[in-house]
LOLO-976175 format. One line per 10 residues: number of its first residue (from 1); for each residue z, x, y of C-alpha. Coordinates in steps of 0.5 Angstrom, whole numbers. Layout:
BEGIN
NUM	Z,X,Y ~ ...
# end
This chain:
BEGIN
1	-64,-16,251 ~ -66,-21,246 ~ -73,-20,248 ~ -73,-13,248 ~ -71,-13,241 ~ -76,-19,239 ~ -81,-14,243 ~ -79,-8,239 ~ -79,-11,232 ~ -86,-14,233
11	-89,-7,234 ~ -85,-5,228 ~ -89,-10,224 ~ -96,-8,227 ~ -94,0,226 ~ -92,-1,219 ~ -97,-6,217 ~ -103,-1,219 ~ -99,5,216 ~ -97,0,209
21	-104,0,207 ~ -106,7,204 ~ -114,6,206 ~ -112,5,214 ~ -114,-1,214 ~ -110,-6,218 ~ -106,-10,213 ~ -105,-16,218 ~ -112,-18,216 ~ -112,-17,209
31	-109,-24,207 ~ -110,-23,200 ~ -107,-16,199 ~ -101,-17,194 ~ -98,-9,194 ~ -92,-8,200 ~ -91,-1,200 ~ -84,2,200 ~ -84,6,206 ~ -77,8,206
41	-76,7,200 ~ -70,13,200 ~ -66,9,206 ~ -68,3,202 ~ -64,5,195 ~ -58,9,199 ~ -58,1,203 ~ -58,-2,196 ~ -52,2,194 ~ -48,0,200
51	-50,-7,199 ~ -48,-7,190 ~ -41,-3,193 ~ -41,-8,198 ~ -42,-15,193 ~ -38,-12,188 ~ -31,-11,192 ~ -32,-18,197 ~ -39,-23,194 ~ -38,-23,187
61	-30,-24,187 ~ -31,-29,192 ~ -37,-33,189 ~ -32,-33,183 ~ -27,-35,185 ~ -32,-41,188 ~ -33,-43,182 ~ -27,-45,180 ~ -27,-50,185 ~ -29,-57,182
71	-36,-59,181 ~ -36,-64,186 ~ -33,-60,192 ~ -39,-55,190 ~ -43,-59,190 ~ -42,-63,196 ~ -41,-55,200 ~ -48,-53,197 ~ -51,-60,200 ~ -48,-59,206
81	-51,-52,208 ~ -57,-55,205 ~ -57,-61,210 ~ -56,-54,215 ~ -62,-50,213 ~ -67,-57,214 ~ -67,-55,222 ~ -70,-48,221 ~ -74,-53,217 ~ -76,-57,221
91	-80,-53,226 ~ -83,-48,221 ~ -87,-55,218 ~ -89,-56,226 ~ -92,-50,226 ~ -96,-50,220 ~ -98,-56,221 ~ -95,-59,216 ~ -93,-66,219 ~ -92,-70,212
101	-86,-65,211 ~ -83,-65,218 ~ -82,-72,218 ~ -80,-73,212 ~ -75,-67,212 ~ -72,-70,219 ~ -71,-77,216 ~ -67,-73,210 ~ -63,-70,215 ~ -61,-75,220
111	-59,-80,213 ~ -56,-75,210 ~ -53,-73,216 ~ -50,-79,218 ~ -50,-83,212 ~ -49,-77,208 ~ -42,-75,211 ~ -46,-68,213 ~ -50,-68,209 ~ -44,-67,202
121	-48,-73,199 ~ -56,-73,199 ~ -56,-80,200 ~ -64,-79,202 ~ -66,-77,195 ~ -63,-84,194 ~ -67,-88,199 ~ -74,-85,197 ~ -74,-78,202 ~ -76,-73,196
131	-73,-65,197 ~ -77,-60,199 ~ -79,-52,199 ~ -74,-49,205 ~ -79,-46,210 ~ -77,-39,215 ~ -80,-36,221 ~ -82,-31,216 ~ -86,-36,211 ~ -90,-38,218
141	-92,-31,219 ~ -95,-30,213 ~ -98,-38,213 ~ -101,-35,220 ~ -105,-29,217 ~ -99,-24,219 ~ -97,-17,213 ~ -92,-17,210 ~ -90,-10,213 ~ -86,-5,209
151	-81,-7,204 ~ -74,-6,207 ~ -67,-7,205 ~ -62,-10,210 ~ -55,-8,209 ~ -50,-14,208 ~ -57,-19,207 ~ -61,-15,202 ~ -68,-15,201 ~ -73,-16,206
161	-80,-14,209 ~ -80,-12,217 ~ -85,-19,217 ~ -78,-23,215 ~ -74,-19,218 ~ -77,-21,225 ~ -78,-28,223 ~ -70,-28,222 ~ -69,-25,229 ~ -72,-32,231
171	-67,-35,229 ~ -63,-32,234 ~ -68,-33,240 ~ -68,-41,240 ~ -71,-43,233 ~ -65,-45,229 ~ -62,-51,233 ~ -55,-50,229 ~ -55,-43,232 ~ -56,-46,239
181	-51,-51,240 ~ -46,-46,236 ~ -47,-38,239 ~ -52,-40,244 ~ -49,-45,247 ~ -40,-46,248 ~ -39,-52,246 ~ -32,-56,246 ~ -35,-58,239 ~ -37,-52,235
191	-36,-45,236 ~ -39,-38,234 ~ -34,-39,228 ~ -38,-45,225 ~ -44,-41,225 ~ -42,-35,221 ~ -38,-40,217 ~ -43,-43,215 ~ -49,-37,214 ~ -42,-34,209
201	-41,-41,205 ~ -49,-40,204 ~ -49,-33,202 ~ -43,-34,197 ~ -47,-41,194 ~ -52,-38,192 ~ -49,-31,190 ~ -45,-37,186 ~ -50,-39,182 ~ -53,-33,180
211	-48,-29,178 ~ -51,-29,169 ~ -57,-28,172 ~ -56,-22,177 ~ -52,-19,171 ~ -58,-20,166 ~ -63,-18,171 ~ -58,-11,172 ~ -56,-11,165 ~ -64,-11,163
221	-67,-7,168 ~ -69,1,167 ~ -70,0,175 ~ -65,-5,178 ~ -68,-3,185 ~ -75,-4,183 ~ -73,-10,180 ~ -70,-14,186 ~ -75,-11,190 ~ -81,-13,186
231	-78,-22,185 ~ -76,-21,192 ~ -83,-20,194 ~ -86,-24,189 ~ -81,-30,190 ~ -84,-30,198 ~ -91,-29,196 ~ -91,-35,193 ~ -87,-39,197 ~ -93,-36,202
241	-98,-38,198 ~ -96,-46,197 ~ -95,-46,203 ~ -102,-44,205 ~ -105,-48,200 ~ -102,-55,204 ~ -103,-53,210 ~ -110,-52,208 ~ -111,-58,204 ~ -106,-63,209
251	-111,-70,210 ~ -109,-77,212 ~ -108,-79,207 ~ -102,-75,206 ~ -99,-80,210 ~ -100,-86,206 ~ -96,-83,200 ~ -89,-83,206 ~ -90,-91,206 ~ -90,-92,199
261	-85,-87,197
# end
């Protein structure tokens, strides 16, 4: 079944690759196109509506009432699920050939995990393993030449492209060890519920820390949809864009800089 998804978001994103770019030229071979089109831009703003609704009755009380907790009990959280997201990490550096990230992220997470107390302390930022951009499926794909495809808005998880989106799926068919050893497998250490925990404790942390800034963005926009629609694809081409630049520009000589750090 998991194939079968994974096969149909795939012809998903070649279809509205060629169908995004308004001279029929297929998008997947234009690297350097920075418009995405918003092919369902009436679903789209509907799904958006649902999503405002939906944060403003559970996400916002919730990142709220977050914040009340001390400071060090969020920041320790927000470590925590930070030292989580390094196994998608991880693999996204292998396979962009960033192998300077890849061993310096996986030192962060085993000093982090094991002498951090999972990851609530960043001990490794203390001991000289400097923090990097977090890296997805979706980032990859588009270090691999593959188009954004249409804009999309996800309900409950809000914007993305249907390149990110199958990038997501990957998680779910053996690119997220976290996944894997909660949901994919039983285990009598974790559960389905540690998981899905800790992906809500992700999305409250970071509503959490946004909240002026998602208020000022609405409160100052003619087009609040267009204005998230226009930082989000902005945020993700630049992360693409910086990642390209590293994996173009990687030499040896980038492992030097591990010793003497």
């Amino acid at each position: 079944m998991k194939k079968f998804l994974l096969t149909s978001l795939i012809s998903l994103m070649l279809v509205t690759n060629v169908s995004a770019d308004t001279d029929g030229e297929n998008n997947m071979s234009n690297k350097n196109s920075g418009e995405v089109k918003d092919c369902f831009e009436s679903v789209n703003r509907a799904t958006f509506k649902f999503n405002q609704v939906l944060d403003g009755v559970v996400f916002e009380p919730l990142a709220k009432a977050y914040r009340v907790l001390p400071s060090p009990v969020r920041a320790g959280t927000s470590n925590a699920l930070d030292n989580l997201s390094t196994l998608v990490t991880i693999p996204n550096n292998l396979l962009q050939g960033d192998f300077k990230k890849a061993t310096v992220n996986t030192g962060r997470f085993i000093v982090n995990t094991t002498i951090g107390v999972v990851g609530i302390f960043d001990v490794a930022e203390k001991v000289g393993f400097p923090e990097y951009e977090k890296e997805d499926y979706g980032q990859t794909l588009g270090v691999m030449g593959v188009g954004e495809g249409c804009y999309v808005v996800l309900p409950v998880l809000g914007p993305s492209t249907v390149r990110d989106t199958v990038g997501s799926f990957a998680n779910l068919i053996g690119g997220d060890p976290w996944y894997n050893v909660t949901v994919a497998n039983d285990t009598q250490y974790f559960s389905d519920f540690d998981y899905w925990a800790s992906r809500a404790g992700t999305g409250i942390d970071f509503r959490a820390k946004n909240i002026e800034s998602f208020d000022n963005l609405e409160k100052n926009s003619i087009d609040f949809y267009a204005s998230v629609r226009s930082l989000y694809l902005q945020d993700r081409q630049q992360k693409i864009a910086n990642s390209k630049a590293i994996t173009e520009t990687q030499n040896d000589s980038d492992w030097e800089e591990i010793e003497t750090q």
